[in-house]
N, C-alpha and C positions, 0 to 999 in steps of 0.2 A: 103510925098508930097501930099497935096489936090490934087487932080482932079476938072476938072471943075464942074460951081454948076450945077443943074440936077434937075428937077421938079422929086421926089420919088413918082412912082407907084405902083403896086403891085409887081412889080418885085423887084429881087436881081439886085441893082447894086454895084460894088467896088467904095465906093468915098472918100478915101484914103487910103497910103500906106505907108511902112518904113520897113527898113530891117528886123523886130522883130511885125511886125502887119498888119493885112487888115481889112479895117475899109467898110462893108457889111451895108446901110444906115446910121442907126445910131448907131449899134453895131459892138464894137471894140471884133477883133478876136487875141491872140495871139500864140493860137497852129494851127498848121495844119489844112485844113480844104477842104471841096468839096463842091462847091457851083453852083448852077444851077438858073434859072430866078425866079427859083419858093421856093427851096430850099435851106438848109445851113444845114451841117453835119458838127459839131464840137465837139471834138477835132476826127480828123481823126489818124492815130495812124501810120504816117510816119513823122520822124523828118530827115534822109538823102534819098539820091539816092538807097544805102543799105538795105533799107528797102521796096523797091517797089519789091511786086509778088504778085502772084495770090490770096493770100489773105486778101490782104490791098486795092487790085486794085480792087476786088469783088461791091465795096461801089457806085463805077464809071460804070463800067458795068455793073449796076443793072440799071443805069438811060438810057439807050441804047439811047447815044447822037450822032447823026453825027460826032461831033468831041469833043474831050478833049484836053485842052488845061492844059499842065503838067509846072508849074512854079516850077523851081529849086533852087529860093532863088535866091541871089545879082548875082548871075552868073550862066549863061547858063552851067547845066550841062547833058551827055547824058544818058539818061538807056542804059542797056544791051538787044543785038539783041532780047533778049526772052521778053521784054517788048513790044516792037514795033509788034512783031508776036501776040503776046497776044491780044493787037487791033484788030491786020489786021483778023487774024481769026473771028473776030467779027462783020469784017466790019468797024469798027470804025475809024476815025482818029484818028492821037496821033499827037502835035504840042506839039513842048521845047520849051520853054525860060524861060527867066530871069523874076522874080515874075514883076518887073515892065512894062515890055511888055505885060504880062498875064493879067493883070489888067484893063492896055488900048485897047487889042486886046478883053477881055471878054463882056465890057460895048459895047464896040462897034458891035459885034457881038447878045448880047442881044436888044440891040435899032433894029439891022434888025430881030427879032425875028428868028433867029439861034437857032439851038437845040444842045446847047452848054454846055460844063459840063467844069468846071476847079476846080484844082486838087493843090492846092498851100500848099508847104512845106512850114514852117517856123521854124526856128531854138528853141531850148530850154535850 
């Protein structure tokens, strides 16, 4: 699904998406990836829920964002309590949803210069 059209800055913004991609200006992404206003880490190396711990999460706590916003694909899925503690101990926020809320809440959040990381699984 396009997203609205968007004057590209230097920034990262999502301006499209689909169940199996996220489209990062003008480059299409189809693995997993972490992306920040300024940054794109691809391929990130979680393909489910399954796969988030302290070692895949590393990538995201490395950019010490106020908040991460964690897309679980076509539906809201949740981590286990030890994900959310993994955050809090850091201070960090952690926000779920669905990859296509993550999309519209990220751009949105980067337009208020938010110090925002999101964290979007995509299937393989």
């Amino acid at each position: 699904m396009p997203l609205a059209e968007d004057i590209v800055t230097s920034r990262h913004r999502i301006t499209a998406y689909s169940a199996s991609s996220v489209t990062v200006n003008d480059s299409v992404y189809r693995q997993s990836l972490v992306i920040t206003a300024s940054t794109v880490l691809c391929p990130w190396p979680v393909n489910s829920m399954q796969q988030l711990g302290a070692e895949t999460l590393a990538p995201i706590l490395e950019t010490k964002p106020a908040v991460v916003l964690l897309g679980t694909g076509e539906q809201q899925l949740f981590p286990e309590p030890k994900i959310y503690a993994l955050f809090g101990q850091q201070g960090i926020g952690l926000e779920v949803m669905d990859n296509g809320a993550l999309c519209r809440t990220f751009n949105i959040l980067v337009a208020e210069d938010r110090d925002v990381t999101a964290a979007i699984v995509l299937p393989t």
